[in-house]
FIKOLPA-942066 format. One record per atom (N, C-alpha, C): residue in three letters; x negated, y, z negated. Coordinates in steps of 0.02 Angstrom, whole numbers, plus 50000, padded with zeros to 5 digits. Each point is the difference from the previous one (the first is absolute). Example, Ala and Ser with C-alpha at 12.3 -4.5 7.8 and 13.67 -1.06 7.14 Angstrom:
FIKOLPA-942066
ala493404971649610;ala500455005950000;ala499555006050000;ser500185005350036;ser499585005949997;ser500395005549963;
***
This chain:
FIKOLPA-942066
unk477395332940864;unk499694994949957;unk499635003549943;unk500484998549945;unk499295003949934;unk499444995849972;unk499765002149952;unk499194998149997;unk500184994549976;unk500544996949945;unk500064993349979;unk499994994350083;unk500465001150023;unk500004995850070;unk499725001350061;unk499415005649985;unk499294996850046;unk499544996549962;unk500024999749943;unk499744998249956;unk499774990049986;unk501064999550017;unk499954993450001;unk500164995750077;unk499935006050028;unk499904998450086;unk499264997750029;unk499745004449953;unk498934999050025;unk499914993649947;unk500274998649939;unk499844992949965;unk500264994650047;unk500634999350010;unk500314996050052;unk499574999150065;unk499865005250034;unk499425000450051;unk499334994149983;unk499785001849962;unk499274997349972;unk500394991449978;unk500394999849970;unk499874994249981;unk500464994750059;unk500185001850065;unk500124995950056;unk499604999650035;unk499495006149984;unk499244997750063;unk499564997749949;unk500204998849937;unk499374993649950;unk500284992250013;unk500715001850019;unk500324991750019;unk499654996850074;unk500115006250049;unk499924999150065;unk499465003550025;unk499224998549969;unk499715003850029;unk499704997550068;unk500294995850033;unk499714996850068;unk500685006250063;unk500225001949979;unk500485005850023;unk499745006250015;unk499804999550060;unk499785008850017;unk500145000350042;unk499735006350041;unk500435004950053;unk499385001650048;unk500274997350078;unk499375003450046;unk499905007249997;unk499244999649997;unk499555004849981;unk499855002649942;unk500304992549956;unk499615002349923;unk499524992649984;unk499455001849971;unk499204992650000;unk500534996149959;unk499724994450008;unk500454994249947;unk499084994749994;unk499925002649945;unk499424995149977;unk499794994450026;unk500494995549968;unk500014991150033;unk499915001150057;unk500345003050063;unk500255000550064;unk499024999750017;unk499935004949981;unk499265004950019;unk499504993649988;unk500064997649937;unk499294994649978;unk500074995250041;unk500784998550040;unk499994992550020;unk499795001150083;unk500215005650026;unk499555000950067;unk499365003750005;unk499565000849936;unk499304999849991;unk499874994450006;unk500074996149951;unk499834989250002;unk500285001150076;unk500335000050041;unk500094997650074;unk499555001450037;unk499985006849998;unk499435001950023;unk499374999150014;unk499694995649933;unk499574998249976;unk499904992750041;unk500624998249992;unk499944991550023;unk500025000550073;unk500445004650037;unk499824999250083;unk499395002050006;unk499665004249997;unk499315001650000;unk499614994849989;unk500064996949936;unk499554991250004;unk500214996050050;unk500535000850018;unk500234995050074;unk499375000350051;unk499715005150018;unk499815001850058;unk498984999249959;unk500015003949954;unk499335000349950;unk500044994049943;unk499794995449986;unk499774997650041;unk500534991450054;unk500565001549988;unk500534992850012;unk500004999850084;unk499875003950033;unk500215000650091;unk499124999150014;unk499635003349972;unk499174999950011;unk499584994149987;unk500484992749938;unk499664996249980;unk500464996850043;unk500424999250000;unk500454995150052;unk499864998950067;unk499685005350042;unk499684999550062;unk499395000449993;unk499704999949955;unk499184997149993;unk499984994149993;unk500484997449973;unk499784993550000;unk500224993350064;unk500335005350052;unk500324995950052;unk499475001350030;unk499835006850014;unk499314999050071;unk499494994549970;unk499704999750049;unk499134996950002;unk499725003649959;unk499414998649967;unk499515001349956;unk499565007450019;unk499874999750058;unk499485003250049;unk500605007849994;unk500665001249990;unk500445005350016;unk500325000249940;unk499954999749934;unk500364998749946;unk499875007949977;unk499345002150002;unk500035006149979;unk500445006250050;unk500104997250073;unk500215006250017;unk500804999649993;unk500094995749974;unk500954999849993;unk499985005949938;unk499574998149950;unk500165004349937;unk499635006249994;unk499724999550034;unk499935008150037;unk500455005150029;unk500194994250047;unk500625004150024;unk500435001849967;unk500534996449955;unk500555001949956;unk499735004349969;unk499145002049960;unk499935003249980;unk500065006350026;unk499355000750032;unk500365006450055;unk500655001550019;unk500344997549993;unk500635003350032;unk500475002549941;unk499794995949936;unk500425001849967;unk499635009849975;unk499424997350025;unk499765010049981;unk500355005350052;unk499724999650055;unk500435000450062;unk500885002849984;unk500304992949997;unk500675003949999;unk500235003549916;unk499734999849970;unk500125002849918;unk499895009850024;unk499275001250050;unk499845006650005;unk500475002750042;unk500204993950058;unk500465004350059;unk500805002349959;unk499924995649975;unk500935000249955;unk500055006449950;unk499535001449985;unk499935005349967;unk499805007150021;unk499765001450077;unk500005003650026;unk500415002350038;unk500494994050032;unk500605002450028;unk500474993550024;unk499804994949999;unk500504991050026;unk500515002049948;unk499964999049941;unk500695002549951;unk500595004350010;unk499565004850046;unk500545002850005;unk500444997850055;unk499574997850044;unk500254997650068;unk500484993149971;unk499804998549940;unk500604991849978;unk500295005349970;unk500015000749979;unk500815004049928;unk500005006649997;unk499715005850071;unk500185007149978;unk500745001950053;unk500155004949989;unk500615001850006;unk499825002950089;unk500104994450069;unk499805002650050;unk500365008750053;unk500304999349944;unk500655005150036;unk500414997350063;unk499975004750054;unk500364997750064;unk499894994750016;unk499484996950000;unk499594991550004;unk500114996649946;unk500365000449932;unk499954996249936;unk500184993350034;unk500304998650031;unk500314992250034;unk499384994150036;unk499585004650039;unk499354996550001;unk499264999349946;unk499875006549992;unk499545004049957;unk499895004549971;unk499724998049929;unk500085005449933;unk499345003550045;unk500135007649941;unk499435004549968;unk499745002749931;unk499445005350022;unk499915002649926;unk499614996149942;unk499955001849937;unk499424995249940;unk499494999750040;unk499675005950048;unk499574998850016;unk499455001249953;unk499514997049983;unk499435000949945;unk500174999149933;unk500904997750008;unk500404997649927;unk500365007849981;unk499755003150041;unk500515008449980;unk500664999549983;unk500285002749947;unk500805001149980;unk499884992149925;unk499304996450009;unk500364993449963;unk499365003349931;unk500364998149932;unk499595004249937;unk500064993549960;unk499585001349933;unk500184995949936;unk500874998050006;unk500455006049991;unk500734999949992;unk500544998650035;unk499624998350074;unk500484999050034;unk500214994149994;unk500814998950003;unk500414994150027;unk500174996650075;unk499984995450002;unk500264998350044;unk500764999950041;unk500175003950053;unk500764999549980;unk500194992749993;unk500665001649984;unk500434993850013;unk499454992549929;unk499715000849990;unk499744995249945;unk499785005449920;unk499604995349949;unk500055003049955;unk499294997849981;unk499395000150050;unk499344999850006;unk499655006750014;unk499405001749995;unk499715004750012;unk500015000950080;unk499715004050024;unk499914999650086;unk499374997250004;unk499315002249955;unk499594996450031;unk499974993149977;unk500384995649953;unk500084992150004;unk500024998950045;unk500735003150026;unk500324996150096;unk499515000250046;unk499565005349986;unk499565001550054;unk499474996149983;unk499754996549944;unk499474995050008;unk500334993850019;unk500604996649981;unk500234994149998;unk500024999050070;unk500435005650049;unk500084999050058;unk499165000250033;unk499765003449989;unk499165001150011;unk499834989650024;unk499954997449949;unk499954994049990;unk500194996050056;unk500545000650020;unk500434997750059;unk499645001050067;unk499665006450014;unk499985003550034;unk499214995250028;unk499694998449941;unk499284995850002;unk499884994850015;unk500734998149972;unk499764990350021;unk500404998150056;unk500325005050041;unk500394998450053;unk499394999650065;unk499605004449996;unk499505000850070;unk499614993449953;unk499664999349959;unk499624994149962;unk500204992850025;unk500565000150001;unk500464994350034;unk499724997150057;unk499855006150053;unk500124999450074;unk499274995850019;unk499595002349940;unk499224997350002;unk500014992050023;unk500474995649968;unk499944994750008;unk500124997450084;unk500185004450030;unk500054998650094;unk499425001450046;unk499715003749968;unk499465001450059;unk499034999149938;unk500324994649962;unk499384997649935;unk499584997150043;unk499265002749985;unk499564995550035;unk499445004750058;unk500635002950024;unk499695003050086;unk499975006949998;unk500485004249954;unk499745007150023;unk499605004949960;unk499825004650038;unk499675005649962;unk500115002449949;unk499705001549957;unk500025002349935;unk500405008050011;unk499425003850057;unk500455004150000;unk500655002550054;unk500374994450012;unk500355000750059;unk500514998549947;unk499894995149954;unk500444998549935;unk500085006549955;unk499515002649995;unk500325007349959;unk500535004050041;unk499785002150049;unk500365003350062;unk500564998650014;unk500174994650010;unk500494995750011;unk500725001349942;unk499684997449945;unk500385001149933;unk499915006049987;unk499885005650019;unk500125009049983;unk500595000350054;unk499824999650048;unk500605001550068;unk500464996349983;unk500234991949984;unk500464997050003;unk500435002549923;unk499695001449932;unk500525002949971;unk500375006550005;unk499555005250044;unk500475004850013;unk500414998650050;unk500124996650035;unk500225000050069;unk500744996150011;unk499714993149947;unk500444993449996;unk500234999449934;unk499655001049971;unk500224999049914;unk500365006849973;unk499805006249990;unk500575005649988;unk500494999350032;unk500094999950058;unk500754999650032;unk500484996949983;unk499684991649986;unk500474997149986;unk500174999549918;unk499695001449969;unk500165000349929;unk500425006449989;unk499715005050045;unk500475004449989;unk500774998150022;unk499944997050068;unk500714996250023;unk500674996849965;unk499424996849925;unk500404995949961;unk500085001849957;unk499425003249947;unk500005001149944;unk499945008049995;unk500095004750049;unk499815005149980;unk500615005950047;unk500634997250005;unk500445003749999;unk500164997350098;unk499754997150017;unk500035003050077;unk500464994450027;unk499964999150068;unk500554997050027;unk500244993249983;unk499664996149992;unk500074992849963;unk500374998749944;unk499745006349952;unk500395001449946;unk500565001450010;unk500225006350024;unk500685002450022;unk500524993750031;unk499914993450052;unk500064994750002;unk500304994549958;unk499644999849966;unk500004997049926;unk499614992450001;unk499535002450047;unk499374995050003;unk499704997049912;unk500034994249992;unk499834998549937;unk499264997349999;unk499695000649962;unk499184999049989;unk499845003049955;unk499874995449941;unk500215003349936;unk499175000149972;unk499644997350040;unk499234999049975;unk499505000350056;unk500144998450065;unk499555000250033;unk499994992850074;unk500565000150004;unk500044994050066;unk499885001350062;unk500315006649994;unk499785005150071;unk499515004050007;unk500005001949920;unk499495007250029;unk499144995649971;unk500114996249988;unk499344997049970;unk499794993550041;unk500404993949977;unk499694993050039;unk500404998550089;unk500525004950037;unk500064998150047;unk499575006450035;unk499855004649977;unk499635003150028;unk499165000450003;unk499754994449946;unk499254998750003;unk500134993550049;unk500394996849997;unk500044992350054;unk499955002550053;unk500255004550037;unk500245000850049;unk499255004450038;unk499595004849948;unk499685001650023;unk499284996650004;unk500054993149961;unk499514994949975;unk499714997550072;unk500584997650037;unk500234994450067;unk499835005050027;unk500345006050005;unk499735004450080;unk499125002750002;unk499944998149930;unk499155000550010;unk499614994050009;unk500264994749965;unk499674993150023;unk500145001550083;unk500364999550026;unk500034998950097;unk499575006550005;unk500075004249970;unk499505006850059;unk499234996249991;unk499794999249959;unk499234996649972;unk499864995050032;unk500454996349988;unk499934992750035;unk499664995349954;unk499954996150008;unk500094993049944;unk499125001149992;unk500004995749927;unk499194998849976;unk499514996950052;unk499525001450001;unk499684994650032;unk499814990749983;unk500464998650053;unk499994991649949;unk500834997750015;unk500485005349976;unk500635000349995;unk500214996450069;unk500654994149993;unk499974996349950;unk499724994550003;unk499594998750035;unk499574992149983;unk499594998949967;unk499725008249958;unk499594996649948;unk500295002149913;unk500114996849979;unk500174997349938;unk499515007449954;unk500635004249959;unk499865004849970;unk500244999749926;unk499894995849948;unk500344999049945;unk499705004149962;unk500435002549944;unk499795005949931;unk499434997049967;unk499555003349995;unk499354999049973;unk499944998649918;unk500735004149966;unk499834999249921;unk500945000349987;unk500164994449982;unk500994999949966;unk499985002349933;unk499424997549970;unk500075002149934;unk500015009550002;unk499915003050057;unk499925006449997;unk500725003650018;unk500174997850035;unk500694997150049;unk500525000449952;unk499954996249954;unk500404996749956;unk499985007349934;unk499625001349982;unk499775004549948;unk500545005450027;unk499945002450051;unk500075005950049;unk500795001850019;unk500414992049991;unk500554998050035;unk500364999749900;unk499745000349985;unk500284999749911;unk500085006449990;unk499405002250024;unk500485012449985;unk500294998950031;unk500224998650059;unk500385003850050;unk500544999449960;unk500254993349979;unk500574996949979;unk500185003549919;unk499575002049967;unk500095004749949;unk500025008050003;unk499685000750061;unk500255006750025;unk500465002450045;unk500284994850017;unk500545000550029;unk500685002849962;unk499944997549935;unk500605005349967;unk499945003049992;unk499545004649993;unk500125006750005;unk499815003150054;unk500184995950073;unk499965003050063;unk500744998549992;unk500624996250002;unk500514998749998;unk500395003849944;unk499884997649932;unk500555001449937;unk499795007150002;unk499345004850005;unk499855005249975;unk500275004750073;unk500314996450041;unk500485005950070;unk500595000349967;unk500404997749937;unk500575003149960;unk499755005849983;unk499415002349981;unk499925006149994;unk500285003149902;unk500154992949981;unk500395001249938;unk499674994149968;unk500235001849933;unk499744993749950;unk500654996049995;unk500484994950045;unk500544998749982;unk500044994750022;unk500624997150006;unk500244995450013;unk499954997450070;unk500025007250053;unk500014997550060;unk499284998750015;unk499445000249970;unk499385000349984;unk499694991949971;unk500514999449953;unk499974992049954;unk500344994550085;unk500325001950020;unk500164996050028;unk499674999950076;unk499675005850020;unk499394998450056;unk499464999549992;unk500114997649943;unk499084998249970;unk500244988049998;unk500965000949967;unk499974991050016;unk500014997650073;unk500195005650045;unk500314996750057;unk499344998750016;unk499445004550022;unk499244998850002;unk499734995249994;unk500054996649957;unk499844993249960;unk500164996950027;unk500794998050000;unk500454995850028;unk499504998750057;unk500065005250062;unk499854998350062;unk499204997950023;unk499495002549945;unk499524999450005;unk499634992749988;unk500504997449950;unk499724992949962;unk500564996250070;unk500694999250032;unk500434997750034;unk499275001950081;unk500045003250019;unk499525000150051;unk499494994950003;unk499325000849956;unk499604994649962;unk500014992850005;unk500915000449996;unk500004991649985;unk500284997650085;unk500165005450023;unk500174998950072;unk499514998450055;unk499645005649996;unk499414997750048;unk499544995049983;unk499874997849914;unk499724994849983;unk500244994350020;unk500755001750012;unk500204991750042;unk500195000050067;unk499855004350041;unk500115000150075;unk499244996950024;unk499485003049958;unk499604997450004;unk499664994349973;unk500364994249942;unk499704994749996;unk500474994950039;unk500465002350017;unk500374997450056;unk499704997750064;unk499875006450017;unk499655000850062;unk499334994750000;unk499615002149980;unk499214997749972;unk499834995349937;unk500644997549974;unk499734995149945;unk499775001249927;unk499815007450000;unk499534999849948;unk500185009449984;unk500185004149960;unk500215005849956;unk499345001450027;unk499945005450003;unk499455006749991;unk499885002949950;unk499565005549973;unk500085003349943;unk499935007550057;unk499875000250076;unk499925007350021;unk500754998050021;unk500474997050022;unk500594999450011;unk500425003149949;unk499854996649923;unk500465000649966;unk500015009249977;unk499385001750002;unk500095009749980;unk500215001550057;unk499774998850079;unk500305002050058;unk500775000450017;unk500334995549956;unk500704999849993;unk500255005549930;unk499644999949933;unk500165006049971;unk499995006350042;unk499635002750010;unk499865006150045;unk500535000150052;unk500374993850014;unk500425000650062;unk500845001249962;unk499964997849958;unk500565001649943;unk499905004149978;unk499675004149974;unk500005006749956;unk499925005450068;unk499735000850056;unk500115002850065;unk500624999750034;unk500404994749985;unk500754999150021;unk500445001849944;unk500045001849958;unk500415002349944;unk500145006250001;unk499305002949989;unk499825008049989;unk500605006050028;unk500254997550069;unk500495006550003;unk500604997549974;unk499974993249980;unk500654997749981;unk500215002249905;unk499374999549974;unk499705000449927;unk500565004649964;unk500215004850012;unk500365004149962;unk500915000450008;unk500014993550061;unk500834998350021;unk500124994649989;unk499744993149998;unk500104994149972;unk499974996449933;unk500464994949985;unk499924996149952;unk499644993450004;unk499784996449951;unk499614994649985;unk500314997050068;unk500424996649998;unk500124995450050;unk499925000850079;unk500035007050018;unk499825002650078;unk499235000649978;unk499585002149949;unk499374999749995;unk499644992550026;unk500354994549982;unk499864992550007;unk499974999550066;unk500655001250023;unk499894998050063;unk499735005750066;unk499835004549982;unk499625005750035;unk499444995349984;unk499495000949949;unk499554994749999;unk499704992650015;unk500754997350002;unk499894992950051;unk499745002750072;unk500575002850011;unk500095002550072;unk499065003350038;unk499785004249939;unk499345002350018;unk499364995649998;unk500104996349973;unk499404993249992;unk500194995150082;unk500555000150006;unk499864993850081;unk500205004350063;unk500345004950000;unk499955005950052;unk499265001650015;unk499665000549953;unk499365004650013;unk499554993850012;unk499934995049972;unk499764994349985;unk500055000250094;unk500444998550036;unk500104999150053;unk499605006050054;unk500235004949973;unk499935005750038;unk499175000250004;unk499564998749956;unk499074999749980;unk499934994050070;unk500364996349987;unk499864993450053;unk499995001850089;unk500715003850008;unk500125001750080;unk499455004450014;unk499855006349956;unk499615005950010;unk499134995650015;unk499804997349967;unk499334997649986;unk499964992850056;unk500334997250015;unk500154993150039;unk500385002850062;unk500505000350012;unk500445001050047;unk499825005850043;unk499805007549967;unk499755005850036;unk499395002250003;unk499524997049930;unk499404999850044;unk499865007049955;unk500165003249974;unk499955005749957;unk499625001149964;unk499505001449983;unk499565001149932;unk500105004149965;unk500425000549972;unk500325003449929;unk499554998149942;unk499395000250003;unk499754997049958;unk500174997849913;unk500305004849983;unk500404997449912;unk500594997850003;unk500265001550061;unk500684997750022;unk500595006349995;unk499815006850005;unk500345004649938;unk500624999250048;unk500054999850065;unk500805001750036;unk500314992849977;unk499934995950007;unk500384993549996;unk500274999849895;unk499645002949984;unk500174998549916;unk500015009749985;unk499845003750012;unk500475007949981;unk500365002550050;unk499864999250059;unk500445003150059;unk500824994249988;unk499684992950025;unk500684997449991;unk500404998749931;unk499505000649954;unk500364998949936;unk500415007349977;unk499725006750054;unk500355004649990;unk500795000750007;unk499834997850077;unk500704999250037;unk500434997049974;unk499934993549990;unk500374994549955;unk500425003849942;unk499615002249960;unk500185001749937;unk500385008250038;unk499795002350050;unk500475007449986;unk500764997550019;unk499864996150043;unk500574995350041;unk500654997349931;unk499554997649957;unk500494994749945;unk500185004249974;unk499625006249968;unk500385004549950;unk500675002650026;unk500115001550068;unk500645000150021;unk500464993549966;unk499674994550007;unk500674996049985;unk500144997349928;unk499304999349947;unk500044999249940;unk500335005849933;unk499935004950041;unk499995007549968;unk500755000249986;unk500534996350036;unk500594999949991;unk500494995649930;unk500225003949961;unk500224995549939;unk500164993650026;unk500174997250040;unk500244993349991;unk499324995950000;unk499525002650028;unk499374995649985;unk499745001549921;unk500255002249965;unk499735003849945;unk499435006449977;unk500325001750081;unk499565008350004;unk500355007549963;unk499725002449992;unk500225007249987;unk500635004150020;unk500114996750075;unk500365001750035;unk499995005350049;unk500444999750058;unk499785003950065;unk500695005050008;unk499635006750025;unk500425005150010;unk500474997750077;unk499924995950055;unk500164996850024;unk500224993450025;unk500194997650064;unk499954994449989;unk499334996950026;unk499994994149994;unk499224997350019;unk500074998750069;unk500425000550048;unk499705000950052;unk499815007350011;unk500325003049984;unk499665007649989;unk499334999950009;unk499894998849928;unk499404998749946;unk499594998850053;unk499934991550015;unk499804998450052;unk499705003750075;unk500435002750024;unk499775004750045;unk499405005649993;unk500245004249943;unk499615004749976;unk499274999949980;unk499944992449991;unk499324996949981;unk499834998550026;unk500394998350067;unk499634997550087;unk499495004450017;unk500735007249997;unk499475005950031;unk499164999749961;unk500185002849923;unk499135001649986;unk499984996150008;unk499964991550018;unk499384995050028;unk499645004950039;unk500515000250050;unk499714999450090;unk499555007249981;unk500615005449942;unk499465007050040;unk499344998749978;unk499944998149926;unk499435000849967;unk499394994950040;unk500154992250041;unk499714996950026;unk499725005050065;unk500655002050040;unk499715004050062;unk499445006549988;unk500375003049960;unk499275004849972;unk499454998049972;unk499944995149979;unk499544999649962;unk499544996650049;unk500154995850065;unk499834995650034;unk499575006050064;unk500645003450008;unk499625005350048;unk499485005349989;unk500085001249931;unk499435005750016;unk499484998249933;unk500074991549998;unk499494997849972;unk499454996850069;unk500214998750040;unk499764997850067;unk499565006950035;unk500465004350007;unk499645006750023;unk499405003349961;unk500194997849953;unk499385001949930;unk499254996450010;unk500214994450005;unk499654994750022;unk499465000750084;unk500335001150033;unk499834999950071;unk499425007850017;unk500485005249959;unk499825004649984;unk499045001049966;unk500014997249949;unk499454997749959;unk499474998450024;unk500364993750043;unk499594994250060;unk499555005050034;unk500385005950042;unk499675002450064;unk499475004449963;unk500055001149944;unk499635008149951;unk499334995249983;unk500074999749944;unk499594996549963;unk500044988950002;unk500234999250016;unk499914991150017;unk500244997549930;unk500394994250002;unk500324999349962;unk499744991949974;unk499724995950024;unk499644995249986;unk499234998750010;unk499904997049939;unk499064997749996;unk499964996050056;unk499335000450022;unk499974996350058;unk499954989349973;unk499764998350054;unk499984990849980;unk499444999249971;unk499475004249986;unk499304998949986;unk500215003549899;unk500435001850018;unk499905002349924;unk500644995649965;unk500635000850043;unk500384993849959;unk499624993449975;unk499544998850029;unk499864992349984;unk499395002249974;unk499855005449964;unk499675001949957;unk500195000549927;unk500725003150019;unk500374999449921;unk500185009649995;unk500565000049982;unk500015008949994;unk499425002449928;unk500034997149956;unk499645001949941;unk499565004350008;unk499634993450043;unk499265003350008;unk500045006750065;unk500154997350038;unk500125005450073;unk500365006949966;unk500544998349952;unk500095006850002;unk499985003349928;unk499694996649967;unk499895003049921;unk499444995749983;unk499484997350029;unk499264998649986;unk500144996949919;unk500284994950009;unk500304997449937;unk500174994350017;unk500054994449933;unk500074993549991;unk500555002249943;unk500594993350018;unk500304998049939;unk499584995749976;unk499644995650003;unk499794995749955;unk499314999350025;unk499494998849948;unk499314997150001;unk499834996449934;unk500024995550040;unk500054992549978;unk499324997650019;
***
């Protein structure tokens, strides 16, 4: 090649990547890519600061409002230091002979610089590592809403240090971080498994170890402030896309379109449980009607990056009177004090939704399409139910029991019906 025709080989070059500059190559930054899972980042983090902290403040009683948002707070410090000392690595490092259960390595963030890439994407490494960070926070934050009311402040720190290394790396690593689930072709494109069936699951096995409020259920425990509720249940629902659209990991299309399905299912949920329940009772709710968003945008999420509008609809029908039902048996029928309800609306809205993405995910529903067939599909999504439920169930219980015999894991009756505020942070939400 002489100098004329490298000449007009490097012009030619330049002016197909000025046509196509959304065209790059893993392990080279792509701008857009980078800014749009900063904004994600940004927005799951408000999920939990303040959208998960105002949302369960405003369900407890008055007398415990501060220790809900305490808690999420704390924890979100909590797991931000552990993830960075070594949980990261345990979700996404390279485990060697073990890579199939559990990563290593990035311990203290070692090997990760200004320059590094991420493989396989065209983000920095430490983006992935805050965005996923994020995930990592509001999943134990979640679990708060099962055992709200009754336990220790610090049995709740404890609790949420042990349960994300233990329960939460594994399985994220399982799915999202190379290991057996993955290899599978387990789909969970945002978080059905490794996020809301695994905070449900560990929600319920802590409501039964604790044991119900005092009062529970004959005395009448209604949310002290909706308008707080309501405030709280409006981030979630705006931070939810970029818990969903911002797991493309790209500024694109497959990104544009798990940011509509979101919607779809979130506003389709909403209108579901809003009418199971004026059905039921005569009269719409306004804690029903966000209790049904949250149950649609929790049932989507692993579906979010494989479905089209129309499996979004009805994933979202489906999550507003499934769960709608499921709040009813758990709280009435079993006697459960789940106090926010988190297993009946993230545990089952998990399942549900990991369940459908098997069957919507398939072009004829107007999905993306499946490397198999859907009973395949189907199957494969059975498994992570059960594993991620069974693990998460078992040695969230042992964690638990564990805790119990050490340090005690619930305030006694003289201080519940005192109010946690005061008992355990010499504090009032309100003086009035």
């Amino acid at each position: 090649m002489n100098q004329l025709e490298k000449c007009i080989f490097s012009l030619l070059a330049i002016f197909v990547t000025s046509i196509f500059p959304s065209a790059v190559f893993a392990g080279e930054l792509n701008g857009a890519n980078t800014a749009w899972i900063l904004t994600s980042t940004a927005l799951v983090l408000f999920m939990t600061l303040p959208g998960l902290g105002l949302f369960y403040a405003g369900l407890v009683r008055s007398k415990n409002v501060l220790s809900v948002l305490m808690q999420c707070f704390a924890i979100a410090c909590i797991v931000s230091i552990l993830w960075m000392l070594f949980v990261y690595g345990l979700a996404f490092g390279d485990g060697g002979g073990i890579n199939q259960l559990v990563g290593s390595g990035y311990a203290f963030m070692q090997g990760i610089n200004v320059d590094t890439i991420r493989s396989d994407t065209s983000i920095p490494e430490t983006v992935f590592f805050m965005f996923q960070m994020t995930f990592a926070i509001i999943t134990p934050a979640l679990i708060v809403g099962g055992f709200a009311e009754r336990m220790k402040f610090s049995a709740v720190l404890w609790f949420s240090a042990l349960w994300l290394v233990l329960v939460y790396a594994p399985v994220c690593h399982w799915v999202w971080g190379g290991g057996w689930l993955a290899d599978m072709g387990f789909m969970d494109f945002a978080g059905g498994a490794v996020v809301h069936i695994n905070a449900g699951v560990a929600a319920i096995v802590a409501a039964v170890v604790l044991g119900n409020r005092k009062g529970f259920p004959q005395t009448m425990m209604p949310p002290h402030n909706m308008t707080i509720t309501v405030t709280g249940a409006a981030m979630l629902w705006v931070g939810w896309f970029g818990f969903n659209a911002g797991s493309a990991l790209a500024a694109d299309g497959n990104a544009g379109m798990a940011m509509v399905v979101t919607h779809i299912s979130a506003a389709a949920g909403s209108l579901a449980w809003m009418g199971c329940e004026w059905v039921k009772h005569g009269k719409p709710s306004v804690l029903g009607i966000v209790t049904g968003m949250v149950a649609g945008l929790g049932t989507i999420t692993p579906a979010s990056g494989y479905v089209g509008p129309a499996g979004a609809l009805i994933i979202g029908l489906s999550a507003g009177v499934v769960c709608y039902f499921a709040t009813q048996y758990i709280k009435r029928g079993l006697k459960i004090d789940d106090s926010l309800d988190v297993f009946p609306v993230h545990g089952v809205g998990g399942i549900l939704g990991t369940f459908l993405t098997g069957v919507f995910a398939a072009e004829a529903f107007g999905g993306l399409g499946l490397e198999v067939s859907i009973g395949e599909q189907l199957l494969t999504q059975s498994i992570g139910i059960v594993a991620t439920a069974a693990w998460c169930g078992i040695i969230s219980f042992v964690l638990l029991k564990g805790l119990d015999a050490v340090i005690g894991l619930r305030v006694s009756n003289e201080e519940e019906t005192e109010g946690l505020d005061l008992v355990l942070h010499d504090e009032r939400g309100y003086n009035l």
